[in-house]
Structure formats: structure tokens, C-alpha cells
C-alpha positions as CSV (number, residue, x, y, z in Angstrom):
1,X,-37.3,60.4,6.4
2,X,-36.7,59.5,9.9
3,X,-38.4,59.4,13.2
4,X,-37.0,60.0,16.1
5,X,-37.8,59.7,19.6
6,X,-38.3,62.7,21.8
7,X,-37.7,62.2,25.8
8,X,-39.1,64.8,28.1
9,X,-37.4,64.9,32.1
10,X,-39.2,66.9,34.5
11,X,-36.7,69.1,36.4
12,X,-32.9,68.3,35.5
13,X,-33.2,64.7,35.0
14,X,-32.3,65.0,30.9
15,X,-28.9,64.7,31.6
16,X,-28.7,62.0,34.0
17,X,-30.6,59.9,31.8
18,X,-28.9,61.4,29.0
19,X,-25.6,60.1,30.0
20,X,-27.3,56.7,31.4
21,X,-28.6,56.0,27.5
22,X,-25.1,56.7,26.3
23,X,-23.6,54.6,28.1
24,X,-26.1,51.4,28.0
25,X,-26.5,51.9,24.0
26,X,-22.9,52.7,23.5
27,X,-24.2,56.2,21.7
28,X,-22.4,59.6,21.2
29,X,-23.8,62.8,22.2
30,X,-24.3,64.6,18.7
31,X,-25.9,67.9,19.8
32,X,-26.1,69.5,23.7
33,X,-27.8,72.7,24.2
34,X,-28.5,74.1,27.8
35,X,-31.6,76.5,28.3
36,X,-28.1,78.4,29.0
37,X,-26.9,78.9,25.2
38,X,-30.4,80.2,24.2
39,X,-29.8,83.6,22.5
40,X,-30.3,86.4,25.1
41,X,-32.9,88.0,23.1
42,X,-35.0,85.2,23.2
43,X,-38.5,85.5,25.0
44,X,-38.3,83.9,28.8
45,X,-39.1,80.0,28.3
46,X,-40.4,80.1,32.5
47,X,-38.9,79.3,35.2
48,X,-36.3,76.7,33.9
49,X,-33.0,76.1,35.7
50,X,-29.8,77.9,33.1
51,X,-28.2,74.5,33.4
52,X,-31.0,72.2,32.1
53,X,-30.7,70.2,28.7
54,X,-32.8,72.3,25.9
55,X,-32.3,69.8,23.2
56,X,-29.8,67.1,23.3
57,X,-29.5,64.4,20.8
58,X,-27.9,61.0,21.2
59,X,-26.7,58.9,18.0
60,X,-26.2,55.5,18.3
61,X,-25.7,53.1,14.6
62,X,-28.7,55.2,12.8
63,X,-30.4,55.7,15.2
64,X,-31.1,58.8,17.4
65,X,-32.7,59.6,21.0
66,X,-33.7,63.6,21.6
67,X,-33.7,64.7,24.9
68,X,-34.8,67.4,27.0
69,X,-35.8,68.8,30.6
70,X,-38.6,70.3,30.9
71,X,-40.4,72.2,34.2
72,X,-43.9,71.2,33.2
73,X,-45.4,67.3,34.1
74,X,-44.0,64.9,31.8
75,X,-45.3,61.4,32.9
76,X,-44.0,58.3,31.3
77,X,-46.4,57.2,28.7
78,X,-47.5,53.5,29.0
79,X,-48.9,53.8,25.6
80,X,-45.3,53.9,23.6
81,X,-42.5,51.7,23.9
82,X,-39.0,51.9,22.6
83,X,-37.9,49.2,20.8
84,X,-34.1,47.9,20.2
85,X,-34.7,45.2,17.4
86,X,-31.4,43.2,16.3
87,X,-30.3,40.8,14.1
88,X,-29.1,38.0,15.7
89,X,-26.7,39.4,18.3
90,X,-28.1,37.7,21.3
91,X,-24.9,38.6,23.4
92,X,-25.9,42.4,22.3
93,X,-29.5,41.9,23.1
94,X,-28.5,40.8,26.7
95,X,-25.8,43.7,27.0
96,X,-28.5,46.2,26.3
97,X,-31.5,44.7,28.3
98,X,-29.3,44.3,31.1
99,X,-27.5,47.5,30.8
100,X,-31.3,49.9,30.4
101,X,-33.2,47.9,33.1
102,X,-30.7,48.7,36.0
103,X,-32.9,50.1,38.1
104,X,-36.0,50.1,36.3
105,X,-39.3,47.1,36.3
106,X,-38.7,44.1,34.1
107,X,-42.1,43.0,32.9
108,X,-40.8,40.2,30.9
109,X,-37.5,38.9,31.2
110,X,-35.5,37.9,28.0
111,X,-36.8,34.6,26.4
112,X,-37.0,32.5,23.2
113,X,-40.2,33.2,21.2
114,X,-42.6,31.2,19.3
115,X,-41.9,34.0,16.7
116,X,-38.1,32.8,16.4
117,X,-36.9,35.7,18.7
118,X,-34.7,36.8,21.8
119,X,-37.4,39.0,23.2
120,X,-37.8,41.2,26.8
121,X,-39.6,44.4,28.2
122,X,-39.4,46.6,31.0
123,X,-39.4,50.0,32.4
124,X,-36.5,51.6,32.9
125,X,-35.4,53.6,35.7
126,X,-37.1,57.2,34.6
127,X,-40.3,54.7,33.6
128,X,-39.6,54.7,29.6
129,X,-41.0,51.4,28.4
130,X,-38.5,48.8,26.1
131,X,-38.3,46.0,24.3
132,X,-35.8,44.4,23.1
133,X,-36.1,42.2,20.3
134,X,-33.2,39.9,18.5
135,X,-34.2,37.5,15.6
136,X,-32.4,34.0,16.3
């Protein structure tokens, strides 16, 4: 069993972010469906641009990001966090901090732990909370 995150963008921001999280966590996109390739049978899922991401998936090691645009309010929640946890690869740790928090809100900048760790947070730049955490 596996659980995966599922990111919601309000109106067409799925695939900018989509490509942004490729990019920072070196991931492949796995699966892209626009609202587009829906069957033309289907019933009318509103008022939702033809180009928007229905369902996208990003894989990166074993893990896996879903992603989709939606037209109804998706704020950021500030009760979850995503969080990147590695083994030791502190050069990694500061790739990936520095490479998701371009643009976002650093709320605690990467530093050495009590707990034996490399550890940060932030917001990124569409307000999805991180941390990042690498055992030393």
C-alpha cells in the first residue's frame, strides 16, 4: 500500500507547478491527462478550461505527487506538510530545499538538529508547506 499526495491548482496552475516539481525533485511525468482527453460522452465536469491537467502524476525514486487543476477554491492547507526525508545526502537536501523554495516563504532555514538532522521548512511558491529532513 501506498499513499500518495494529491495537489489541487485553482485555474490552470497544475501544470506550471507540475513542471516546477519535476524539475526541483528531478521526477518524470508518469501519467498526463487534460480535461481535454476525457471521453466525449462523459457528463460536463463545469466550466473547466479543455487544456487544464485532470490528473497528472509525477514519479520521483518511489515516490509519487498527483496533480490536478481544479475551478473550484483550493486553498493551501497549513495543516499538512510534505516531507522530503533522506539519508544522509546533505548536498541533496540543500539541492531540493533550495530548488522548491524559489519563490515561496522559508520558515526555517536548513540547520543541524538536536535530533542528529539537516532539517528546513517553507512554503513554496503555490503555498504547499515542506520539510526537508536529512539524517547526518
Amino acid at each position: 500500500m501506498h499513499v500518495y499526495p494529491y495537489l489541487n491548482f485553482n485555474h490552470g496552475r497544475a501544470e506550471e507547478a507540475l513542471n516546477f516539481y519535476r524539475e526541483a525533485l528531478g521526477g518524470d511525468v508518469a501519467v498526463l491527462m487534460r480535461y481535454a482527453d476525457a471521453p466525449k460522452d462523459m457528463p460536463s465536469m463545469g466550466a473547466v478550461d479543455p487544456d487544464w491537467i485532470m490528473h497528472a502524476r509525477l514519479t520521483f525514486g518511489a515516490n509519487a505527487l498527483m496533480i490536478s487543476d481544479t475551478d473550484r477554491p483550493a486553498a493551501p492547507s497549513q495543516q499538512i506538510s510534505l516531507s522530503i526525508n533522506l539519508d544522509g545526502d546533505t548536498a541533496e537536501a540543500e539541492r531540493i530545499f533550495a530548488a522548491l523554495s524559489v519563490g515561496g516563504q522559508v520558515t526555517a532555514p536548513l540547520h543541524k538538529t538536536f535530533w542528529g538532522a539537516l532539517f528546513g521548512c517553507f512554503s513554496d511558491k503555490f503555498g504547499v508547506s515542506w520539510m526537508i529532513n536529512c539524517q547526518l
